[in-house]
C-alpha positions as CSV (number, residue, x, y, z in Angstrom):
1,X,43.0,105.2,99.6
2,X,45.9,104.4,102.0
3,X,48.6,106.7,101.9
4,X,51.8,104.4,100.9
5,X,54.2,106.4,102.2
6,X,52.9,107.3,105.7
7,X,52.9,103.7,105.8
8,X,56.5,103.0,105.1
9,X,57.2,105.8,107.7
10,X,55.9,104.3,110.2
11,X,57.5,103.0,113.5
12,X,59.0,99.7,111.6
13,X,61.2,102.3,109.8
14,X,61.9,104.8,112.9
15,X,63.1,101.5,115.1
16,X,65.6,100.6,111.9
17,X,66.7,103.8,111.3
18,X,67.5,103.8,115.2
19,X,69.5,100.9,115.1
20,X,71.5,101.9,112.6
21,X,72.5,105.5,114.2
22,X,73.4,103.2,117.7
23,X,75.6,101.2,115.5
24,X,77.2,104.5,114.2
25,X,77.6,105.8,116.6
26,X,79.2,102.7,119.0
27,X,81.5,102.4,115.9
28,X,82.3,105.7,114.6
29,X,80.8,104.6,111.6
30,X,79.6,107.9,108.8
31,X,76.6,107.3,106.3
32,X,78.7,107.2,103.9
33,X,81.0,104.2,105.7
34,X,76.9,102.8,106.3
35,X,76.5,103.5,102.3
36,X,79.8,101.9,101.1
37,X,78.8,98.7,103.1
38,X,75.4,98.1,102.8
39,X,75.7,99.2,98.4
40,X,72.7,101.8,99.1
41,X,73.2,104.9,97.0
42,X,74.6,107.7,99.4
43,X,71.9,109.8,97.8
44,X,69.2,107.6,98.7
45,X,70.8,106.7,101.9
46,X,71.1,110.4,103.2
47,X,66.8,111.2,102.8
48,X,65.8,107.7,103.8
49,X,67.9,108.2,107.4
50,X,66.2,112.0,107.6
51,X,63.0,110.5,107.2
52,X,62.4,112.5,104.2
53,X,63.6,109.7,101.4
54,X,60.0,109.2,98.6
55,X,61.1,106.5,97.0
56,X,61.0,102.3,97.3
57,X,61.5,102.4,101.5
58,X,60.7,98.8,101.4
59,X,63.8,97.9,99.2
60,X,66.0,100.3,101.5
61,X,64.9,99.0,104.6
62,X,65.7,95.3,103.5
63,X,69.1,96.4,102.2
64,X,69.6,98.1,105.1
65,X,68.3,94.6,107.7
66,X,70.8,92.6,105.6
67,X,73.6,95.1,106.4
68,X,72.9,95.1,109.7
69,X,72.9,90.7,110.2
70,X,75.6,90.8,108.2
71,X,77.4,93.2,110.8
72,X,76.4,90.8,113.8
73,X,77.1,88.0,112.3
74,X,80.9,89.2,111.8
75,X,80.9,90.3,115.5
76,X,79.8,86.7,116.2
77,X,82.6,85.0,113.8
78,X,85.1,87.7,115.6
79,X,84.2,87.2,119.1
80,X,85.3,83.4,118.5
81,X,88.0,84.2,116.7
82,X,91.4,84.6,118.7
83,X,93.5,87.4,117.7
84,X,96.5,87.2,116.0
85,X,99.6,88.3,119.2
86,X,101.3,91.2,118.3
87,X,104.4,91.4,116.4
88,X,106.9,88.5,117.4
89,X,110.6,89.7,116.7
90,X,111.9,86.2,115.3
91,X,115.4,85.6,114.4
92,X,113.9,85.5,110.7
93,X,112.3,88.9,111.6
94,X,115.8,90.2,112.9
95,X,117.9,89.7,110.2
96,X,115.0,91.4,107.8
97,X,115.4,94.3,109.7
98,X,118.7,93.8,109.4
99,X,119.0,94.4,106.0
100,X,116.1,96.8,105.1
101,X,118.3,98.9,108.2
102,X,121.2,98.9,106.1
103,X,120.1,99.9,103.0
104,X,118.3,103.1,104.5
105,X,121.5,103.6,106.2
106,X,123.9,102.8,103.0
107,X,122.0,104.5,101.4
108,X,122.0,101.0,99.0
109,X,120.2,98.3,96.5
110,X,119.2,95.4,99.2
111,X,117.2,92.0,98.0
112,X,115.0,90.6,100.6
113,X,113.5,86.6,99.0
114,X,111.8,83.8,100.7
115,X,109.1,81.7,100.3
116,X,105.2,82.4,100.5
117,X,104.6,83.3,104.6
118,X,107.8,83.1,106.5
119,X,107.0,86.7,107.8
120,X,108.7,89.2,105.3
121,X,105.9,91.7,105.2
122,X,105.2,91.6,108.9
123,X,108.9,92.7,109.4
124,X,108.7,95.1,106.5
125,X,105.7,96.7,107.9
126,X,106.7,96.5,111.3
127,X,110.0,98.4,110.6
128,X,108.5,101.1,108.3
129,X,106.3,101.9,111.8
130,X,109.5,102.5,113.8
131,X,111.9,104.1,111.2
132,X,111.6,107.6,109.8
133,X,111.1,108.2,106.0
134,X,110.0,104.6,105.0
135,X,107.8,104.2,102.2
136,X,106.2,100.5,101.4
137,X,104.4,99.3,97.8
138,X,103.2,96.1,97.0
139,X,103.7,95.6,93.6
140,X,101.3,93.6,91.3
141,X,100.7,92.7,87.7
142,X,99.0,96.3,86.2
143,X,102.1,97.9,87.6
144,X,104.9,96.5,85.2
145,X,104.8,99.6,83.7
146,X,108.0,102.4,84.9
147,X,105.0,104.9,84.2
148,X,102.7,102.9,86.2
149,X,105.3,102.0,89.1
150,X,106.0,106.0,89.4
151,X,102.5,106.8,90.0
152,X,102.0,104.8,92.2
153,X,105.6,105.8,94.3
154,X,104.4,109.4,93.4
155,X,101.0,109.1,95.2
156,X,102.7,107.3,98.5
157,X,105.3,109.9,98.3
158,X,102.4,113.1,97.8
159,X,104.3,114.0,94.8
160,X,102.2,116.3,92.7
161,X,103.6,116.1,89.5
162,X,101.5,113.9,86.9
163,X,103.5,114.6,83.6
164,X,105.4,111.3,82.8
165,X,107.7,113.4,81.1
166,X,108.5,115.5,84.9
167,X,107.9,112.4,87.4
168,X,111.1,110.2,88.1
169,X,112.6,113.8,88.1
170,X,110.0,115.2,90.9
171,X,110.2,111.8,92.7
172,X,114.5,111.9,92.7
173,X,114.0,115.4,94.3
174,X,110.9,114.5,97.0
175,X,113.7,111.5,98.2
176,X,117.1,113.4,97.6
177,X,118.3,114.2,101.7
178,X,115.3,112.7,103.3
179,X,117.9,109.5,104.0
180,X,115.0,107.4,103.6
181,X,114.4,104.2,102.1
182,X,111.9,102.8,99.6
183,X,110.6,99.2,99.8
184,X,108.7,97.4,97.0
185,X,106.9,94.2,98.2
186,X,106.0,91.2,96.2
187,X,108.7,92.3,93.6
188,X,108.2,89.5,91.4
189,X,105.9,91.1,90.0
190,X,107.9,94.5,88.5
191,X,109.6,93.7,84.6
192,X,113.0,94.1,84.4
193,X,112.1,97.9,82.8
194,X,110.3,99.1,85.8
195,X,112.9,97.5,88.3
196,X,115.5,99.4,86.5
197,X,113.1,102.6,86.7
198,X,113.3,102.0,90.4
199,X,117.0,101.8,90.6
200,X,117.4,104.8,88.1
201,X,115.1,107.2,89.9
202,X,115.2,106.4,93.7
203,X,118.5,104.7,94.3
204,X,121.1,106.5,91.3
205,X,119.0,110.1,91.1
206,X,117.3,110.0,94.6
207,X,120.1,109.0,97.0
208,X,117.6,106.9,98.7
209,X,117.6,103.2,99.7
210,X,116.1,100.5,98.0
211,X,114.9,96.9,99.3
212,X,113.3,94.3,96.8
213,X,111.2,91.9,98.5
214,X,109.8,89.2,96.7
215,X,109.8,85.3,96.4
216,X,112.5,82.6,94.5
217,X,111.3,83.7,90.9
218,X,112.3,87.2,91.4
219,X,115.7,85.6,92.5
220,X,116.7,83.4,89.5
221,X,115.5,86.2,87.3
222,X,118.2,88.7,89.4
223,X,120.9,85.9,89.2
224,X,120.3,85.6,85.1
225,X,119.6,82.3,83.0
226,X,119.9,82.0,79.5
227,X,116.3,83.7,79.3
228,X,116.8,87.4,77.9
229,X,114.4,89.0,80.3
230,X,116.3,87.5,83.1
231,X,119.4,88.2,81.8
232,X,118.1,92.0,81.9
233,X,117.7,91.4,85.6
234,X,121.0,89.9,86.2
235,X,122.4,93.4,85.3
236,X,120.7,94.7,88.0
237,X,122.1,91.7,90.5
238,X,125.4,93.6,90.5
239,X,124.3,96.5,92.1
240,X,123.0,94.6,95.0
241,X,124.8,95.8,98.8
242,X,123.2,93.0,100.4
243,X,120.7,90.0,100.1
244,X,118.4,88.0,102.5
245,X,117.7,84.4,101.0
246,X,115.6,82.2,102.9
247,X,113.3,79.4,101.6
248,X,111.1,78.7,104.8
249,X,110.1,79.7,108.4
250,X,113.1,78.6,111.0
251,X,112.2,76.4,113.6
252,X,113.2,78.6,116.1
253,X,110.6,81.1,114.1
254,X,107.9,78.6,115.0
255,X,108.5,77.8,118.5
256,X,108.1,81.9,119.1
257,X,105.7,82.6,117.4
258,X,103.3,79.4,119.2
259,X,104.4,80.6,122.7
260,X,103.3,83.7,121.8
261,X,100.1,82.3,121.5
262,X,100.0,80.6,124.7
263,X,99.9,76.8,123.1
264,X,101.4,74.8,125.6
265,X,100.0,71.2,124.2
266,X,102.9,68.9,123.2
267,X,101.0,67.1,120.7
268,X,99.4,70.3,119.0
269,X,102.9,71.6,119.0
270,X,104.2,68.7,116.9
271,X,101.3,69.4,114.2
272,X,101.6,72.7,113.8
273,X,105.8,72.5,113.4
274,X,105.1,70.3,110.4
275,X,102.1,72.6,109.1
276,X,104.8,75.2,109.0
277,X,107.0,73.2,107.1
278,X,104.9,73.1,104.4
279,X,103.7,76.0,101.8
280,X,102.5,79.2,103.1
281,X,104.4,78.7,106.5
282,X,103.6,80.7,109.7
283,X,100.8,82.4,108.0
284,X,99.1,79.1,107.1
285,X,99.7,78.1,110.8
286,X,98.3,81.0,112.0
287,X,94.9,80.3,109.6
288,X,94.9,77.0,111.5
289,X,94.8,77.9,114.8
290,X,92.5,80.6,115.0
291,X,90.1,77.9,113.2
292,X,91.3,75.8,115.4
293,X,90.4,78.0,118.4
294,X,87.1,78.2,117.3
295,X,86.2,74.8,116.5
296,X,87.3,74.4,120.3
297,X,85.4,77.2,121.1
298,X,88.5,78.2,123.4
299,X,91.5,80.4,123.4
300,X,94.6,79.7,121.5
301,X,96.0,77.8,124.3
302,X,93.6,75.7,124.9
303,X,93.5,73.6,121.7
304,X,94.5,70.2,121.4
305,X,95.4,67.9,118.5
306,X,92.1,66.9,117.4
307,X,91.4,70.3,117.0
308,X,94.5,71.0,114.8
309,X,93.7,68.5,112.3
310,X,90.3,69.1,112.0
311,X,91.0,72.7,111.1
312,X,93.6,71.6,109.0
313,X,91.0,69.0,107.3
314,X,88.5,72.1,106.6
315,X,91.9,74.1,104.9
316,X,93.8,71.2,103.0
317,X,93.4,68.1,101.7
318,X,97.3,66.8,102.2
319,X,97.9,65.1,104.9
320,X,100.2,66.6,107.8
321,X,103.7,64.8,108.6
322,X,104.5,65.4,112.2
């Protein structure tokens, strides 16, 4: 009788099991990293690579081939695809560093609002890497919730404390005298009880500053309407130091940011100015180059309009007004 699992030993195995410890080892990659990726059990994963592993090798090995084409074929997508330039200090850029540097400084309630895309959390993120003591939360639905927006501020902040009863106090404290600032991105999203939380425990208790980014809704809810819940907001809108309002990327945005990426083409130019007029802005213009670039199978600055609006057929269906 043939012995099945000598069989699935065998050199087919040791040659995969190779290729995957290269791969690990050219990307600093753990089993478990290998485990997360592929969706084969750490536990089965472990034996199997040791050689050792008595179970279904077959299915392994086969979840294991399509983790490692699925790896090559991103290398292949990414060795097309041009990367994005570094940071680009706009003038849109400037004035949100602007105002996020005066709140930490102040000490105060700042409101940073634009539309989808114009750059705000590049310059958020960008300042929180240069400046001491910044902290950066995206908020989203599930945290509407005070409770659920202080555990989340408590984890970023390595606050122990899990009592609800103990944690806006134990936060107040971790931020009193650091002179730090707290920033909560995509705002729009808090209710008018955990945006007062915010105010009550970081900014009134905590000493620290607060910025509010977020898009128009979260503005006409601060600025009040005869809608309850935004009049609850509006309460807030007086203890605002300073505000950034801006509904769309600035030309002079767009102009930096494509000689940054090297496009030089007059015509190309003239597309992508009015692709970043329209929703989404610079981060939809940036979708449509690096498509762009690899329908061309070129760099950045080599595309040309024909490659523009084909990428921008395979994105959207509008048409582009140059």
């Amino acid at each position: 009788m043939l012995d099945k699992t000598k069989e699935d030993t065998g050199p087919s195995h040791d040659a995969l099991r190779d290729e995957v410890r290269a791969l690990m080892e050219r990307e600093g990659l753990t089993q478990r990293h290998v485990a997360e990726e592929s969706g084969i059990a750490y536990g089965t994963l472990t034996p199997y690579m040791g050689g050792t592993y008595q179970g279904n090798l077959a299915r392994v090995a086969g979840d294991l081939q399509r983790w490692l084409e699925t790896r090559r074929e991103r290398s292949r997508t990414a060795a097309v695809l041009p990367a994005e330039p570094d940071f680009v200090l706009t003038p849109t850029a400037e004035e949100i560093s602007g105002t996020l540097s005066f709140a930490q400084a102040a000490q105060d309630f700042a409101v940073i609002v634009g539309g989808a895309g114009i750059g705000k959390t590049r310059s958020i993120k960008h300042y929180a890497k240069r400046a001491s003591n910044v902290w950066v939360l995206t908020a989203e639905d599930s945290m509407k919730k005070p409770s659920s927006l202080l555990s989340v501020l408590a984890e970023d902040l390595d606050v122990s404390e899990r009592r609800n009863a103990f944690l806006s106090r134990a936060i107040s404290s971790r931020l009193r005298g650091t002179g730090g600032l707290v920033v909560v991105d995509e705002a729009q999203h808090l209710s008018t009880e955990a945006f007062d939380q915010l105010r009550t425990t970081v900014l009134d208790v905590g000493e620290c500053g607060v910025v509010a980014a977020g898009n128009e809704s979260m503005l006409a809810r601060l600025q009040g309407s005869a809608d309850k819940r935004a009049q609850g907001f509006a309460q807030l809108h007086s203890r605002v130091g300073m505000r950034k309002v801006q509904s769309g990327a600035k030309i002079k945005d767009v102009c930096l940011i494509l000689a940054a990426w090297g496009i030089t083409d007059a015509q190309s130019i003239a597309l992508l100015k009015a692709i970043a007029r329209k929703p989404g802005a610079l981060r939809v213009m940036a979708k449509v180059i690096r498509l762009a670039s690899m329908l061309a199978g070129a760099s950045a600055a080599d595309i040309t309009k024909a490659h523009v609006e084909r990428a921008w057929a395979q994105l959207s269906s509008q048409q582009i007004d140059a």
